[in-house]
MARRO-508318 format. One record per atom (N, C-alpha, C): x, y, z. Coordinates in steps of 0.05 Angstrom, whole numbers, padded with zeros to 5 digits, always signed. Atoms other than C-alpha are relative to their C-alpha. Last residue first. Example, Ala and Ser with C-alpha at 12.3 -4.5 7.8 and 13.67 -1.06 7.14 Angstrom:
2
-00016-00024-00001
+00273-00021+00143
-00015+00022+00014
+00018-00024+00000
+00246-00090+00156
+00018+00024+00000
***
This chain:
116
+00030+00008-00014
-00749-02904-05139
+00000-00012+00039
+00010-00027-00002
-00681-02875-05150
-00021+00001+00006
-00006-00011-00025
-00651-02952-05150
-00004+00037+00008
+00007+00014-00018
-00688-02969-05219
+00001+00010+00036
+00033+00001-00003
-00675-02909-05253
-00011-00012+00021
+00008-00027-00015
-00601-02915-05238
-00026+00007+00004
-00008+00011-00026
-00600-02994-05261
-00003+00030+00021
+00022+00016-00024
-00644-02976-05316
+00012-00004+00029
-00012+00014-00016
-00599-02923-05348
-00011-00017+00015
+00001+00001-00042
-00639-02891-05391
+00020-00018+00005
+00003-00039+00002
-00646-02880-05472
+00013+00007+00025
-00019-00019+00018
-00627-02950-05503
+00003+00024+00005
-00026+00006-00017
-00664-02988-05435
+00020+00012-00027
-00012-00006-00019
-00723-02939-05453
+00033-00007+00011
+00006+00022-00018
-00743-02954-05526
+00012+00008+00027
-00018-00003-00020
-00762-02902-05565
-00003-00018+00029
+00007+00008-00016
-00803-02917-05628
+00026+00001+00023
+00002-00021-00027
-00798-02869-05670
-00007-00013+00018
-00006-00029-00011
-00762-02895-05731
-00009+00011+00022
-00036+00016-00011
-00789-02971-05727
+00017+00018-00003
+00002+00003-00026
-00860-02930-05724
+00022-00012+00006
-00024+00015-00005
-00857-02909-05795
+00002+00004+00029
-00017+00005+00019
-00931-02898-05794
+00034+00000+00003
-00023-00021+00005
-00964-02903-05728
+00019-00012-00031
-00023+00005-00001
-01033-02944-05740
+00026+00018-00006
-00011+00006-00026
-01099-02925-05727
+00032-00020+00003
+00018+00014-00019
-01119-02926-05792
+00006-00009+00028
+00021+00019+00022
-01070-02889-05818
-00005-00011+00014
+00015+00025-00004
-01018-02843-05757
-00028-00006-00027
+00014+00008+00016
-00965-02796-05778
-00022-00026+00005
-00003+00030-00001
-00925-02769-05719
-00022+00001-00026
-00009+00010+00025
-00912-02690-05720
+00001-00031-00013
-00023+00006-00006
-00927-02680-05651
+00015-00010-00019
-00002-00023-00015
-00995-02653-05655
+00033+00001-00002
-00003-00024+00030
-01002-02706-05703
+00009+00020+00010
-00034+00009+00007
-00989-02748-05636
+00008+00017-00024
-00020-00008-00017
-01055-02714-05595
+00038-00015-00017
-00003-00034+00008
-01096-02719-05656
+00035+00007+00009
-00024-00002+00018
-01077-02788-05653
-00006+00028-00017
-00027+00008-00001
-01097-02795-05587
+00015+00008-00025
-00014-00012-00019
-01161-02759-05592
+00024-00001+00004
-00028-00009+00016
-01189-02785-05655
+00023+00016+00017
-00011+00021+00018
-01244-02832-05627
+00031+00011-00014
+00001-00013+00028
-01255-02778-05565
+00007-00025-00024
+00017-00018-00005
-01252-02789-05487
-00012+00013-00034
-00001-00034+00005
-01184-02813-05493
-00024+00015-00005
-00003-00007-00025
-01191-02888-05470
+00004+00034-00003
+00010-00004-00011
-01213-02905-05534
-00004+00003+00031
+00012-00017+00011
-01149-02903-05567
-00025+00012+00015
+00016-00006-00025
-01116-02950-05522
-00017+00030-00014
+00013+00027-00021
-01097-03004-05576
-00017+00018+00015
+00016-00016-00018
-01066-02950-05622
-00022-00008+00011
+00038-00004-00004
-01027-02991-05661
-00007+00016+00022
+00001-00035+00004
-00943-02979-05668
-00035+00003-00007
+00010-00004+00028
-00942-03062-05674
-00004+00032-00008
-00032+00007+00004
-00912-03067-05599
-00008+00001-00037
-00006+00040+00003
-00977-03037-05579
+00034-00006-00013
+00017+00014+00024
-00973-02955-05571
+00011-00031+00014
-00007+00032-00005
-00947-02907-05509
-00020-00012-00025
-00025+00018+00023
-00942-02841-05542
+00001-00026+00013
+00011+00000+00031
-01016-02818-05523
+00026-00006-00007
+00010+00035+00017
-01005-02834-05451
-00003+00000-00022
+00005-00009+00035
-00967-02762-05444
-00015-00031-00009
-00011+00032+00006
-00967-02765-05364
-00016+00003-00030
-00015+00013+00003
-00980-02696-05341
+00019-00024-00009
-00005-00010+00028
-01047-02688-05354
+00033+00001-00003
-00026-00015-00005
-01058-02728-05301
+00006+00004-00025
-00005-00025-00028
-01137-02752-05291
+00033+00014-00005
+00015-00030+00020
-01127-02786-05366
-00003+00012+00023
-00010-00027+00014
-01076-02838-05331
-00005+00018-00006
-00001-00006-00031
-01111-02903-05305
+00019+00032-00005
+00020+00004+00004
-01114-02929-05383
-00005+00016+00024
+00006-00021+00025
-01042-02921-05384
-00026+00005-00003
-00014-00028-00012
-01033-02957-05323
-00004+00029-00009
+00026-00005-00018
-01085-03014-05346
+00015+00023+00010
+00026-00009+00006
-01033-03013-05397
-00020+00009+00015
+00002-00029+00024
-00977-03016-05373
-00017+00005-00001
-00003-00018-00030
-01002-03074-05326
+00000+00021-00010
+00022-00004-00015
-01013-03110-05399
-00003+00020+00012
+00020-00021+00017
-00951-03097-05412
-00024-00001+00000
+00017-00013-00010
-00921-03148-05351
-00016+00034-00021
+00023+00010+00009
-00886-03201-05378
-00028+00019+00020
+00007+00000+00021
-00823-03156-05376
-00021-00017-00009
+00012+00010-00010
-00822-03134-05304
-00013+00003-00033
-00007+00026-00017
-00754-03106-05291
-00021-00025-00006
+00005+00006-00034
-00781-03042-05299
+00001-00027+00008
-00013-00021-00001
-00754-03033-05378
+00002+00001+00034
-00027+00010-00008
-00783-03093-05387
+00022+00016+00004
-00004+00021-00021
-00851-03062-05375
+00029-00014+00010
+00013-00007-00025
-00841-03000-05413
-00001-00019+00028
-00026-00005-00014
-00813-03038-05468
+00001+00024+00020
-00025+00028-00002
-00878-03082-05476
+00036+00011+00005
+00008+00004-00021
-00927-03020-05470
+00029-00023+00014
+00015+00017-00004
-00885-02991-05522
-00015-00010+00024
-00005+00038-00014
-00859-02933-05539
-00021-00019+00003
+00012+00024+00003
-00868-02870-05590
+00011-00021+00030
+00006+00028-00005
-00837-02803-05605
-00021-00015+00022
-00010+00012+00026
-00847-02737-05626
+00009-00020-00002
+00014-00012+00017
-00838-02706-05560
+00002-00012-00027
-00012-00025+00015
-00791-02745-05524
-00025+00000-00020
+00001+00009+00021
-00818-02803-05468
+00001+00025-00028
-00018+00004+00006
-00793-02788-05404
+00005-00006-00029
-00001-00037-00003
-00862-02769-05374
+00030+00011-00024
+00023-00013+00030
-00878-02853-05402
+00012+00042+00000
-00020-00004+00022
-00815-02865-05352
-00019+00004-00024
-00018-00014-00006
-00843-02837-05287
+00011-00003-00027
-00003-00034+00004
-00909-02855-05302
+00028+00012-00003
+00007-00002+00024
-00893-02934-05303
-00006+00036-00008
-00029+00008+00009
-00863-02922-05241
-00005+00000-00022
-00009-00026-00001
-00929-02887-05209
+00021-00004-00015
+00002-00030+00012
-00962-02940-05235
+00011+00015-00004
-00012+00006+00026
-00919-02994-05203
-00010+00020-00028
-00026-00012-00001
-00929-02957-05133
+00013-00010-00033
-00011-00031+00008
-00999-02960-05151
+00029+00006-00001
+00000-00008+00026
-01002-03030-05161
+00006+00030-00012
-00020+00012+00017
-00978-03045-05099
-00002+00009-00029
***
């Protein structure tokens, strides 16, 4: 079960544009299953085996960098977003209410949804 919600949560983090941001929280409600960021998370956390899946733009609903130490490095993630032109201070994305990309404004949930 959880995996298949993984794998879902993967499908729309892959979806997430270079140079931007989301949230754990519009990730979740994005799958129907908006008291579930947390889950995100442990998803995102469950992730560094697939280099595929960009977990370094998922942030907290505050543009923090909550899962920092899940990257094998203290500056890993926000190497990995500099990389990407993002500006992160103390572990926080700077104008983050510019890059934060929310799914149900980008996607079609109801197509998303029934494609799984």
């Amino acid at each position: 079960m959880a995996s298949e919600f993984f794998d879902r949560v993967y499908r729309v983090v892959r979806l997430i544009p270079e140079g931007r941001v989301s949230t754990y929280g519009h990730i979740a409600r994005f799958l129907g299953t908006g008291r579930s960021a947390r889950v995100v998370g442990y998803a995102m956390n469950a992730s560094h085996n697939d280099p595929s899946v960009p977990a370094h733009r998922v942030v907290n609903r505050k543009g923090l960098l909550t899962g920092k130490h899940f990257f094998g490095g203290s500056t890993v993630m926000e190497d990995l977003l500099a990389s990407e032109g993002i500006t992160v201070v103390n572990d926080e994305i700077q104008n983050f209410g510019e890059l934060v990309w929310d799914p149900m404004e980008h996607l079609d949930q109801e197509e998303f949804l029934e494609s799984i």
